[in-house]
MIDOSE-1310 file (N, C-alpha, C; in nm, 2 decimals, decimal comma, always signed):
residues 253
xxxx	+2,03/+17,16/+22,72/+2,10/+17,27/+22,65/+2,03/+17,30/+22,52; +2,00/+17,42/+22,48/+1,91/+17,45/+22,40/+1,98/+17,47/+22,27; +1,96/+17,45/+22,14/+2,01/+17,38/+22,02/+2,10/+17,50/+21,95; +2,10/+17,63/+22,02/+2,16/+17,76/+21,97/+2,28/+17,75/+22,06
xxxx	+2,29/+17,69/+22,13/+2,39/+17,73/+22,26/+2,48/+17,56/+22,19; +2,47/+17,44/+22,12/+2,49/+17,35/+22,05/+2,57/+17,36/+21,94; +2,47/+17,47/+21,86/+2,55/+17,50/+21,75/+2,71/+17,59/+21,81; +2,65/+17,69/+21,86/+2,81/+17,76/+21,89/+2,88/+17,69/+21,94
xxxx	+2,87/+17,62/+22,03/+2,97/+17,50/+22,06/+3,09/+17,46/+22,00; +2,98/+17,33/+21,92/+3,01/+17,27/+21,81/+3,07/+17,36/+21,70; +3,02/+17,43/+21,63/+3,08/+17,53/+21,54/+3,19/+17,60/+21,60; +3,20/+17,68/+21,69/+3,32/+17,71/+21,77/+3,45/+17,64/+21,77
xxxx	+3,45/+17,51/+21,82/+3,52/+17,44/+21,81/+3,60/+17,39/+21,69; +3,50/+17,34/+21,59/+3,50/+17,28/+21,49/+3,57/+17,40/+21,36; +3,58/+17,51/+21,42/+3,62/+17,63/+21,30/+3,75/+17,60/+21,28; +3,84/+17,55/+21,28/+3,96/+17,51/+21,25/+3,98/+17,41/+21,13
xxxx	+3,87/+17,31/+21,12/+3,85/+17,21/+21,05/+3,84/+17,21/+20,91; +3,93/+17,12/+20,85/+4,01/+17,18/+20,73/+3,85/+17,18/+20,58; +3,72/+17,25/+20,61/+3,66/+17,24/+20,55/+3,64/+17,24/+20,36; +3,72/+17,33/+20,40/+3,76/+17,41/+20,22/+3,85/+17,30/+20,21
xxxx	+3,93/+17,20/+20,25/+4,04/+17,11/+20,19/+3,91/+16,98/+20,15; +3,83/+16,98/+20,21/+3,69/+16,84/+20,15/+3,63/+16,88/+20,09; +3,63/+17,00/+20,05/+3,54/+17,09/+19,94/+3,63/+17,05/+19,87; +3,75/+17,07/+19,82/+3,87/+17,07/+19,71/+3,83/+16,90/+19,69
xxxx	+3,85/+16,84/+19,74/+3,84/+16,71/+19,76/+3,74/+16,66/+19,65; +3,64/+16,69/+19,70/+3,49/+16,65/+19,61/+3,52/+16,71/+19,45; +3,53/+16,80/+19,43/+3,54/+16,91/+19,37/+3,64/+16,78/+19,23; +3,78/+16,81/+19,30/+3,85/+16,70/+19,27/+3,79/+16,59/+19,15
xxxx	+3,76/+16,48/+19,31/+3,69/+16,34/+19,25/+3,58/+16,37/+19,15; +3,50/+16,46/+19,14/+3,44/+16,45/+19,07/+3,47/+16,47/+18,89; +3,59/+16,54/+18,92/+3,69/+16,56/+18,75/+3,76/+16,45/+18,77; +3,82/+16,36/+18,86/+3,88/+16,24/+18,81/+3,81/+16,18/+18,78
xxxx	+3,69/+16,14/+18,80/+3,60/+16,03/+18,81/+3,52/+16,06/+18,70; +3,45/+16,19/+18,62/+3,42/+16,19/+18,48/+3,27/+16,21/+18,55; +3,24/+16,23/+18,65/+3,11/+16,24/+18,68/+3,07/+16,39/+18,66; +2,91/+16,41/+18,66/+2,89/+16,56/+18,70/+2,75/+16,49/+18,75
xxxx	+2,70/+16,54/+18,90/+2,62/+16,47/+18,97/+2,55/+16,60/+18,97; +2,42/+16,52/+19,00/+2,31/+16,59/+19,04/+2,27/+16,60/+19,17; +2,24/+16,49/+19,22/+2,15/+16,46/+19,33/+2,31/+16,42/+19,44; +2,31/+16,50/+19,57/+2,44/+16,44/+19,66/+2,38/+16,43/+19,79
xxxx	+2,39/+16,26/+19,87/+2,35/+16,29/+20,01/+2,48/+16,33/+20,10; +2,47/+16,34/+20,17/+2,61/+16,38/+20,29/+2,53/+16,30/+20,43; +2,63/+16,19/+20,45/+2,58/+16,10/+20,58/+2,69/+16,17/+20,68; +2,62/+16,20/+20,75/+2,65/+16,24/+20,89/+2,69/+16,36/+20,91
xxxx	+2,60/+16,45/+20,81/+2,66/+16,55/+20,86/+2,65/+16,70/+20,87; +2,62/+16,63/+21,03/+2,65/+16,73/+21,11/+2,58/+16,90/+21,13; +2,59/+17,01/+21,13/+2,56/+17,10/+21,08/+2,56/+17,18/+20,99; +2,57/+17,11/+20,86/+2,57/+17,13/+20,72/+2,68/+17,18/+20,68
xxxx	+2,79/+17,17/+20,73/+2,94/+17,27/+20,70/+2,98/+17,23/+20,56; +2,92/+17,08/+20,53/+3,00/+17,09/+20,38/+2,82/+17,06/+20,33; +2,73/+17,05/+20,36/+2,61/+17,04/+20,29/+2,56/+17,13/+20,22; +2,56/+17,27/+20,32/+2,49/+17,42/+20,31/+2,62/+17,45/+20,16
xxxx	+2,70/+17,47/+20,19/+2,83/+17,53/+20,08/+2,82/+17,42/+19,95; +2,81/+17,31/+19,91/+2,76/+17,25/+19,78/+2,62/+17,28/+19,75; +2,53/+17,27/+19,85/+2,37/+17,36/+19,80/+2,44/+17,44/+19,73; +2,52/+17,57/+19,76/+2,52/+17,68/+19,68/+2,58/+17,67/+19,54
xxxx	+2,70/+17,56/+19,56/+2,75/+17,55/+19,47/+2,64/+17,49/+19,32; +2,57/+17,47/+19,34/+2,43/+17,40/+19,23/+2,40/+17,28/+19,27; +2,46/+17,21/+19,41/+2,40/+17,03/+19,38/+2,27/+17,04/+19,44; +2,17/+16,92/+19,43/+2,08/+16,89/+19,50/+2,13/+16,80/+19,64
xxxx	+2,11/+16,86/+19,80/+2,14/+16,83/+19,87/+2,06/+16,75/+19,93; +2,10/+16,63/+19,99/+2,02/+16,59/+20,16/+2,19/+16,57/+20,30; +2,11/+16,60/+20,39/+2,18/+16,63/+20,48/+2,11/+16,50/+20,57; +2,19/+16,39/+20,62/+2,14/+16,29/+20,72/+2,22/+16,28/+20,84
xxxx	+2,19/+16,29/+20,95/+2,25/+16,27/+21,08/+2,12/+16,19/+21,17; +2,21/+16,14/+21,28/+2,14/+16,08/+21,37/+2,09/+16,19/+21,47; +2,20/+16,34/+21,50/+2,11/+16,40/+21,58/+2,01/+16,51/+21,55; +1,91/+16,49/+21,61/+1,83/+16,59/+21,55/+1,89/+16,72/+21,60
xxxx	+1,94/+16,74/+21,73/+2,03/+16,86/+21,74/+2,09/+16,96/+21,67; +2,17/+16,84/+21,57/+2,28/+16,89/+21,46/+2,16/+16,94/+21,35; +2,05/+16,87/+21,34/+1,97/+16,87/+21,20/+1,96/+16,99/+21,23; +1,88/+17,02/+21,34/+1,86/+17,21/+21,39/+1,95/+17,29/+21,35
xxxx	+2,05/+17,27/+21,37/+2,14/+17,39/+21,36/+2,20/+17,37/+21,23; +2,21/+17,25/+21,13/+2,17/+17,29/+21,01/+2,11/+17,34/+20,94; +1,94/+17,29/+20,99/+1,83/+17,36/+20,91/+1,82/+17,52/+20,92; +1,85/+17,56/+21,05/+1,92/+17,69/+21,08/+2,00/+17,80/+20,97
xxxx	+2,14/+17,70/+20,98/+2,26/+17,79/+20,90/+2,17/+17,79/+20,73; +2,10/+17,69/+20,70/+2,08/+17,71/+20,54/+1,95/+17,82/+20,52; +1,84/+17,85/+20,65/+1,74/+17,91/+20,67/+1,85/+18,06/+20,66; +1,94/+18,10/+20,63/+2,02/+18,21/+20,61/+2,04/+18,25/+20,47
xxxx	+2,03/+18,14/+20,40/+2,06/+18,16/+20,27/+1,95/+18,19/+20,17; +1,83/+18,23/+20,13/+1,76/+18,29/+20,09/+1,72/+18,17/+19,96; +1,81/+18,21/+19,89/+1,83/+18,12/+19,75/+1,77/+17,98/+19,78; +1,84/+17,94/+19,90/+1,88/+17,77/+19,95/+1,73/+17,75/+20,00
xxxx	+1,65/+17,83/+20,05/+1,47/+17,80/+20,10/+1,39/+17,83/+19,96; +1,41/+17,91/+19,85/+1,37/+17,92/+19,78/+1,35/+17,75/+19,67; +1,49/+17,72/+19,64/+1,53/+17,63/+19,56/+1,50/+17,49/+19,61; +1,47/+17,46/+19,72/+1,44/+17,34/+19,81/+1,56/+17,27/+19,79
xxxx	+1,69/+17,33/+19,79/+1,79/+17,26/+19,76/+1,89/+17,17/+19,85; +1,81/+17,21/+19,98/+1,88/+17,14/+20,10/+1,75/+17,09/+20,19; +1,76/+16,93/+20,16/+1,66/+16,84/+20,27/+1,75/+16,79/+20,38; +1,70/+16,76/+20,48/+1,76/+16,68/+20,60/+1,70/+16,64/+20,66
xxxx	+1,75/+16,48/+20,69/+1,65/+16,35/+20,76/+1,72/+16,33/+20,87; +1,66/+16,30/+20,95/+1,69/+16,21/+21,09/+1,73/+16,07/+21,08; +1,83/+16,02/+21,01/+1,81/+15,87/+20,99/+1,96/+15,84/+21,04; +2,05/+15,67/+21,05/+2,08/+15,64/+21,06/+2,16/+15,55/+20,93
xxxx	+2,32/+15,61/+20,95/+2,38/+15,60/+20,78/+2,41/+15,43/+20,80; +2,40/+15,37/+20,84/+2,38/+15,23/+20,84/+2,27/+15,18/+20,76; +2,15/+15,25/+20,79/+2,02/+15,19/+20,72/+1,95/+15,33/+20,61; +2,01/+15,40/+20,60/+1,97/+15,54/+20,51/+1,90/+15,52/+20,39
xxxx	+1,78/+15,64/+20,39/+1,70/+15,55/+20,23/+1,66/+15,66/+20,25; +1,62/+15,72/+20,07/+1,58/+15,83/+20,08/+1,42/+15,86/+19,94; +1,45/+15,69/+19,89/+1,29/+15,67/+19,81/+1,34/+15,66/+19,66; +1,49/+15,72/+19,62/+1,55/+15,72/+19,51/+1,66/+15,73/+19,51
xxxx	+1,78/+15,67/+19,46/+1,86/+15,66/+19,41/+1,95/+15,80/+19,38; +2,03/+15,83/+19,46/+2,13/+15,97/+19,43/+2,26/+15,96/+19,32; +2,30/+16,07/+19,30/+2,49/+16,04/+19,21/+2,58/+15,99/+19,29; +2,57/+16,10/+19,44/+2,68/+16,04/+19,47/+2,67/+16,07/+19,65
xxxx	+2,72/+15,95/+19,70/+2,70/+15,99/+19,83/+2,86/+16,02/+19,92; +2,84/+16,13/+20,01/+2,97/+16,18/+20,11/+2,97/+16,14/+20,22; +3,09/+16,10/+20,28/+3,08/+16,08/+20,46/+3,23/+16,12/+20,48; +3,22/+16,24/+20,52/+3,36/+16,29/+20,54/+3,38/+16,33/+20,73
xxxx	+3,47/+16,38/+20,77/+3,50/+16,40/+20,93/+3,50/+16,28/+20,99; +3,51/+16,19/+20,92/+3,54/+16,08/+20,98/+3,41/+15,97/+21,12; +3,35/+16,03/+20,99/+3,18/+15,96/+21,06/+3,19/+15,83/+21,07; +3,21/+15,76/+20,98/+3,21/+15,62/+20,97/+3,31/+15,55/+21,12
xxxx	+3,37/+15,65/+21,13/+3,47/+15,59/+21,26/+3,42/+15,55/+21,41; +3,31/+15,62/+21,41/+3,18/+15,61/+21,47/+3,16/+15,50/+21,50; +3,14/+15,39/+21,37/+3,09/+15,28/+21,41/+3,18/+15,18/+21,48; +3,15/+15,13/+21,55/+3,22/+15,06/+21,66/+3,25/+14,90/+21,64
xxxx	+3,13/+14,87/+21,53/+3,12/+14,70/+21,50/+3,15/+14,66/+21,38; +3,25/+14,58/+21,29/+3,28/+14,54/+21,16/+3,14/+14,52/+21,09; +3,06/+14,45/+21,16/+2,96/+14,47/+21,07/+2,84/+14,58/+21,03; +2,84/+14,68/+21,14/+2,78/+14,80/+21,13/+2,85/+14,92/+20,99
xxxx	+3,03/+14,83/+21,02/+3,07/+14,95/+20,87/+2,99/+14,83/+20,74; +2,99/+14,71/+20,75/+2,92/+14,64/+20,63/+2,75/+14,71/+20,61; +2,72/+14,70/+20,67/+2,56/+14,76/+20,66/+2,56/+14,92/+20,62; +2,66/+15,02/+20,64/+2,69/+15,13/+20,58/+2,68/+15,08/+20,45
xxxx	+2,81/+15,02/+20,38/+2,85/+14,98/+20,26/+2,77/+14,93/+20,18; +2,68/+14,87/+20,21/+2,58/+14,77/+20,20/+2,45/+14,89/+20,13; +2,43/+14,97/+20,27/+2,33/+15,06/+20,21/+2,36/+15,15/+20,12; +2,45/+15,23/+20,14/+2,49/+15,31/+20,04/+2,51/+15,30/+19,88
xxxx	+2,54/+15,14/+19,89/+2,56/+15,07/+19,73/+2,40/+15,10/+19,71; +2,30/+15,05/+19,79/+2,18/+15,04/+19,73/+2,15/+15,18/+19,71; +2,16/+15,30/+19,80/+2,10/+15,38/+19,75/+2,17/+15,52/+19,64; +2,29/+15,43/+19,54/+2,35/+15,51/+19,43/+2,28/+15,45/+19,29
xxxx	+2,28/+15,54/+19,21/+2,25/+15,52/+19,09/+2,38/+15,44/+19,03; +2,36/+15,35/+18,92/+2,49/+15,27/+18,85/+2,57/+15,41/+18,81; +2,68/+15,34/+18,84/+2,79/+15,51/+18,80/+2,82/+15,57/+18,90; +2,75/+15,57/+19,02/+2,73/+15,67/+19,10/+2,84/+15,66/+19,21
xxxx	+2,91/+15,78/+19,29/+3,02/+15,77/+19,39/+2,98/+15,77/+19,49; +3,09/+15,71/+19,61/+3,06/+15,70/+19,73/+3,22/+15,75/+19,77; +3,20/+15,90/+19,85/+3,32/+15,93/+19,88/+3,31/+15,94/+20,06; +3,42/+15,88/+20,10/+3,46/+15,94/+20,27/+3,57/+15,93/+20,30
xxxx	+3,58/+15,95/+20,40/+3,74/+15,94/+20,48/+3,69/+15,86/+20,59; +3,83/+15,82/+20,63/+3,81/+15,75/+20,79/+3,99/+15,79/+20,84; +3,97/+15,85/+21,00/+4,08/+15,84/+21,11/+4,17/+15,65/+21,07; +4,30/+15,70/+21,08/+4,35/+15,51/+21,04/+4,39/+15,49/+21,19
xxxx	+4,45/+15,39/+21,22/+4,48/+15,30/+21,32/+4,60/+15,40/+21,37; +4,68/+15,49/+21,26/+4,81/+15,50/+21,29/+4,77/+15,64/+21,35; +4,62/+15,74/+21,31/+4,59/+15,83/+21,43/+4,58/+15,79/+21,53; +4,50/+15,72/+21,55/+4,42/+15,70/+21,67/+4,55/+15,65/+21,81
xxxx	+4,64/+15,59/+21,77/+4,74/+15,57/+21,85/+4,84/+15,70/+21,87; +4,83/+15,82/+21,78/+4,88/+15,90/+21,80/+4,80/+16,01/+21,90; +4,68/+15,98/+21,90/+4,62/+16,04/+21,95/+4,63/+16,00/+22,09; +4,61/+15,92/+22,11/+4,63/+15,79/+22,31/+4,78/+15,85/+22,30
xxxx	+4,88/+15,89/+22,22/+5,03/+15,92/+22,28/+5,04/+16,08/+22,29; +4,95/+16,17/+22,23/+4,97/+16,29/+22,28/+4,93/+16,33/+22,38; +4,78/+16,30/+22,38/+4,69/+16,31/+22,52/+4,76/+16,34/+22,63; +4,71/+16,44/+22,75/+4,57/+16,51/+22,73/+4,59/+16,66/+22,59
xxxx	+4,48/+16,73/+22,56/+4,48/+16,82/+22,51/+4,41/+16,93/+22,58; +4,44/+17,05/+22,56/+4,40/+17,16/+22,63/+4,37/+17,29/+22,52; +4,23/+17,35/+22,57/+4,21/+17,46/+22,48/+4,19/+17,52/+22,60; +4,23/+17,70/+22,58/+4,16/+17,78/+22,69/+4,21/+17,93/+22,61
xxxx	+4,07/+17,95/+22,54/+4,04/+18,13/+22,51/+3,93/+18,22/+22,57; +3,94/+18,28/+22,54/+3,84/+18,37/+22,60/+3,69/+18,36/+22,65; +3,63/+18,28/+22,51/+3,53/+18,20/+22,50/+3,47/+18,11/+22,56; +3,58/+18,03/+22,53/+3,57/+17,89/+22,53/+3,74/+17,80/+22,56
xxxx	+3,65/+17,67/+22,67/+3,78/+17,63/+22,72/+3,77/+17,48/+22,70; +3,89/+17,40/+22,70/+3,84/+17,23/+22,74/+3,92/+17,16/+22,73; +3,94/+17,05/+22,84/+4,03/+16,93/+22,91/+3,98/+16,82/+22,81; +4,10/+16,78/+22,70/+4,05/+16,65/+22,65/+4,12/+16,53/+22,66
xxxx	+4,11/+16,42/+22,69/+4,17/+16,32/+22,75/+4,12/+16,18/+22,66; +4,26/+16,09/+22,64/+4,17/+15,99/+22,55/+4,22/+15,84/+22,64; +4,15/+15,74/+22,59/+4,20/+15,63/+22,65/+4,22/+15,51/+22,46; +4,29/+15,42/+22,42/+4,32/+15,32/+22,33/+4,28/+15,19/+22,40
xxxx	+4,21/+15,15/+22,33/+4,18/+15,01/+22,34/+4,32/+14,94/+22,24; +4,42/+14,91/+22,25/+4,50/+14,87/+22,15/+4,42/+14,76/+22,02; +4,40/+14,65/+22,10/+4,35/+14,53/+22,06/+4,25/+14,55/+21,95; +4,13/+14,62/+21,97/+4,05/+14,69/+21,91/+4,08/+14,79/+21,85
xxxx	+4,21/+14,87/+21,84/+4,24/+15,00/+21,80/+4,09/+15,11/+21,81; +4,05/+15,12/+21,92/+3,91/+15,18/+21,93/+3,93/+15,33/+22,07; +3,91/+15,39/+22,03/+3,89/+15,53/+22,15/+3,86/+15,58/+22,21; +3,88/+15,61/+22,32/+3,78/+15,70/+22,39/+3,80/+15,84/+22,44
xxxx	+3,70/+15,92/+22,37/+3,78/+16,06/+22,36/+3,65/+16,12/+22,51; +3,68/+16,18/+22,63/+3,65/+16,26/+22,73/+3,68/+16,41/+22,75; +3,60/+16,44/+22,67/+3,57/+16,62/+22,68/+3,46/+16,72/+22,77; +3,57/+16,78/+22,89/+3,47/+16,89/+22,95/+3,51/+17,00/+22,88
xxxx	+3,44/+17,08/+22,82/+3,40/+17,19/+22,76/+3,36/+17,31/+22,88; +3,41/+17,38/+22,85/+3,31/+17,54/+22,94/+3,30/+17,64/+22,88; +3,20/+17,68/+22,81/+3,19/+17,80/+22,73/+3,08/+17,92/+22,83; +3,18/+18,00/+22,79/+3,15/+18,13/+22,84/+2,95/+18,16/+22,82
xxxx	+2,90/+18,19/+22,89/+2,75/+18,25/+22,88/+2,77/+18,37/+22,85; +2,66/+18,42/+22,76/+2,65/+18,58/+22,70/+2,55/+18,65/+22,85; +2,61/+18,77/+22,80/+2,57/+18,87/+22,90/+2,72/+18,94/+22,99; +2,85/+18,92/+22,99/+2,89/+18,98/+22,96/+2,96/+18,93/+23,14
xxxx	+2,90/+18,85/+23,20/+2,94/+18,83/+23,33/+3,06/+18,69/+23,30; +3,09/+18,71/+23,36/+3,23/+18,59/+23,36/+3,17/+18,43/+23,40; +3,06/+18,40/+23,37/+2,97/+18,26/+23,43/+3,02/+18,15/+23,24; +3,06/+18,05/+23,30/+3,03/+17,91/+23,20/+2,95/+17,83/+23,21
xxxx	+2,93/+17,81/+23,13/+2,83/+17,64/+23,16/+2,95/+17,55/+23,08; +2,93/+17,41/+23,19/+3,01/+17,33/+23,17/+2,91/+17,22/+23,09; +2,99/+17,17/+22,99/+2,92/+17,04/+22,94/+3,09/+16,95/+22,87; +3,00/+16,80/+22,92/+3,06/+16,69/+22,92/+3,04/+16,62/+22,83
xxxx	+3,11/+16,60/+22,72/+3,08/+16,51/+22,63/+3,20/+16,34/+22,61; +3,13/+16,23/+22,52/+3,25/+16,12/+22,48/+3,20/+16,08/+22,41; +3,35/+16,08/+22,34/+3,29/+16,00/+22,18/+3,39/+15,86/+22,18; +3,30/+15,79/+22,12/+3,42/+15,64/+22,09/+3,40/+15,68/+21,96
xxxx	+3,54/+15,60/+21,91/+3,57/+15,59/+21,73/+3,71/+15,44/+21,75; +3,68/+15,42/+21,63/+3,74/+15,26/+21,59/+3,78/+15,26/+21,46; +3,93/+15,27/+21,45/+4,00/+15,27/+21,32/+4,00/+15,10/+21,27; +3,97/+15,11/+21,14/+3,99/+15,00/+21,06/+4,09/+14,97/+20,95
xxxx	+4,14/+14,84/+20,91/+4,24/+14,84/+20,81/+4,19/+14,87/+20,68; +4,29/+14,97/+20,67/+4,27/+15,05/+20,49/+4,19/+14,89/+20,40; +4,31/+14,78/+20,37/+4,28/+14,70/+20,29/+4,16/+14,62/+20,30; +4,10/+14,61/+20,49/+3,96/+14,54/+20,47/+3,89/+14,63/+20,48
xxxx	+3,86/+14,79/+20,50/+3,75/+14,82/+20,45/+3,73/+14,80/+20,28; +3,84/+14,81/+20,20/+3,89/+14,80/+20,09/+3,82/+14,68/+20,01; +3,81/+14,60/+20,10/+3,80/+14,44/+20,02/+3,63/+14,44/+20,09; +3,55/+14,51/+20,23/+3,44/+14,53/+20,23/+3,32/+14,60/+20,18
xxxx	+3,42/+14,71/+20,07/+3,37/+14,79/+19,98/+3,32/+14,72/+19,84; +3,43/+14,67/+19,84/+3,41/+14,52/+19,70/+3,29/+14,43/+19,69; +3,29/+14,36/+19,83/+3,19/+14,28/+19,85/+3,07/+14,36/+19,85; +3,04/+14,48/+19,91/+2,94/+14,54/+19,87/+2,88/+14,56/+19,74
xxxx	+2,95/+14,56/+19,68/+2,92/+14,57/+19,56/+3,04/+14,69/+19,43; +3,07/+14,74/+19,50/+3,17/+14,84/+19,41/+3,26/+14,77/+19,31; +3,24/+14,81/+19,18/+3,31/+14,76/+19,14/+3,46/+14,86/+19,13; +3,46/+14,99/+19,14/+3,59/+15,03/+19,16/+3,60/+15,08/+19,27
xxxx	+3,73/+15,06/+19,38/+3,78/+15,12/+19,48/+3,93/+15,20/+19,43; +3,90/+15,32/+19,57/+4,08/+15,37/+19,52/+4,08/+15,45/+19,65; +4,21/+15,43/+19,67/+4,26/+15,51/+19,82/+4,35/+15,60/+19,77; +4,32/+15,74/+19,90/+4,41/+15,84/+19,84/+4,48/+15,85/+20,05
xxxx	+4,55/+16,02/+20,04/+4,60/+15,99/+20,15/+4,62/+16,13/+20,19; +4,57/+16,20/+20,31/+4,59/+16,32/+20,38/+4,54/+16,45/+20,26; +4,39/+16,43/+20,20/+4,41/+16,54/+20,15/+4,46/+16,56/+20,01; +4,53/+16,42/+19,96/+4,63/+16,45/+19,85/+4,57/+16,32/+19,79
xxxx	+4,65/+16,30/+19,62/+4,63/+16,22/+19,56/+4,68/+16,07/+19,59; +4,81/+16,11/+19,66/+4,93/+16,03/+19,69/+4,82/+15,88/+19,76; +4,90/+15,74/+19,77/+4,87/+15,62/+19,80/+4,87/+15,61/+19,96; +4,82/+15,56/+20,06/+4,85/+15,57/+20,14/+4,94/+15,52/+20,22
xxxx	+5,03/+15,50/+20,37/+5,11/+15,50/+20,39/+5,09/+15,46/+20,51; +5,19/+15,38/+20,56/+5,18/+15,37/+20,73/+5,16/+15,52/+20,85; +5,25/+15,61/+20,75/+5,26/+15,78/+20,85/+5,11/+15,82/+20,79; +5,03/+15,77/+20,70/+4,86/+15,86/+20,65/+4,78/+15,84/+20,79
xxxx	+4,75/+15,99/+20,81/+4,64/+16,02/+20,94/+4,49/+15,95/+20,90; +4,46/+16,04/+20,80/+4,33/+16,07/+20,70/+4,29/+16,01/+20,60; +4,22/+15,86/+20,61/+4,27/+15,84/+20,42/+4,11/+15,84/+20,42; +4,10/+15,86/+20,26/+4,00/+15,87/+20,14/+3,96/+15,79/+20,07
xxxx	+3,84/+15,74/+20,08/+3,80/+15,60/+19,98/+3,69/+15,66/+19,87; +3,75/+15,67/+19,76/+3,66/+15,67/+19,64/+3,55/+15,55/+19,54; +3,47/+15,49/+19,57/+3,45/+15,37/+19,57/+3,32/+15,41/+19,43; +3,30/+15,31/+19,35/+3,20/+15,36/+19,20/+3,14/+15,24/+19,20
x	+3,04/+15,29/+19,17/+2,94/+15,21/+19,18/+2,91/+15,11/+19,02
């Protein structure tokens, strides 16, 4: 599947996604927190949806994902912005936010949509935490979110889900590991082919993700080295909660 037919996809799908609320978000932390950053990586992510939009806002960007796919169709959407190829303001690596290094030390690093959920092994989220401390400047933030325990079982209780517009259609079905509180999300997708004939191409995708407890990533952020942590919840300031979908870890270096 060729990396234009990827992007619409993906972007298609994903246009619902409360982007401008992670924008507010950052925006936010960075007036609570007394920072004004220069240099921001964003691990995992994805087709630059929150990368390309802080370029503009004045940060210095890097964009890291594991697929080169996604890199494409970020290097893509920011090759739109004129300003953004002029200013070299948006880089993007092919790396792996476990082991990420970028040669210097940033203000503040992001992992939002719930990337980190990704990882499937307690120690693979320590080796995130691990790296990330190394590669912030003293002072410097580490903001993300992570899906909690108390989605992910909401998610195994609504199942299946169904989209079907004009475009674009798709059967999503999950399975819960209870024990592991871990998921497995099975997506056939059919998006319509251009040219005006009624043909789809079908693609099949699965993602696993693995909710962790608020308090031990909390106490694995520590050990990493942070000397401050703080949980927020859905978006808001508020503490989080057994009913929080979405929580927020602000962690300072």
């Amino acid at each position: 599947m060729s990396y234009e037919k990827f992007a619409y996809t993906y972007d298609r799908l994903m246009n619902s996604m409360p982007y401008e609320d992670w924008l507010r978000f950052v925006r936010e932390s960075f007036d609570r927190f007394g920072v004004k950053p220069v240099s921001v990586v964003d691990l995992g992510c994805g087709t630059g949806n929150l990368t390309i939009p802080l370029a503009l806002e004045g940060y210095r960007m890097t964009g890291i994902d594991l697929s080169e796919d996604m890199l494409a169709v970020a290097e893509q959407k920011a090759g739109e912005h004129p300003q953004l190829a002029r200013s070299g303001a948006v880089r993007l690596f092919q790396q792996d936010l476990r082991e990420w290094e970028l040669g210097e030390p940033v203000d503040v690093a992001l992992s939002f949509c719930d990337s980190l959920n990704y990882l499937l092994e307690e120690e693979e989220i320590v080796d995130a935490f691990r790296q990330t401390y190394e590669g912030l400047k003293p002072g410097g933030l580490f903001l993300f979110d992570v899906h909690t325990p108390q989605q992910l079982f909401a998610y195994a209780e609504s199942q299946p889900f169904f989209l079907n517009e004009e475009d674009v259609a798709y059967i999503w079905t999950s399975e819960l590991d209870e024990e592991r509180v871990q998921i497995q999300h099975d997506l056939t997708i059919f998006v319509k082919e251009k040219g005006g004939k009624e043909l789809f191409q079908r693609i099949d995708e699965t993602h696993e993700q693995r909710a962790y407890a608020l308090e031990w990533l909390e106490q694995m952020l520590r050990e990493a080295g942070f000397r401050e942590v703080y949980k927020a919840a859905d978006f808001t300031w508020e503490q989080p909660t057994k009913l929080t979908e979405r929580a927020f870890f602000i962690a300072k270096k």
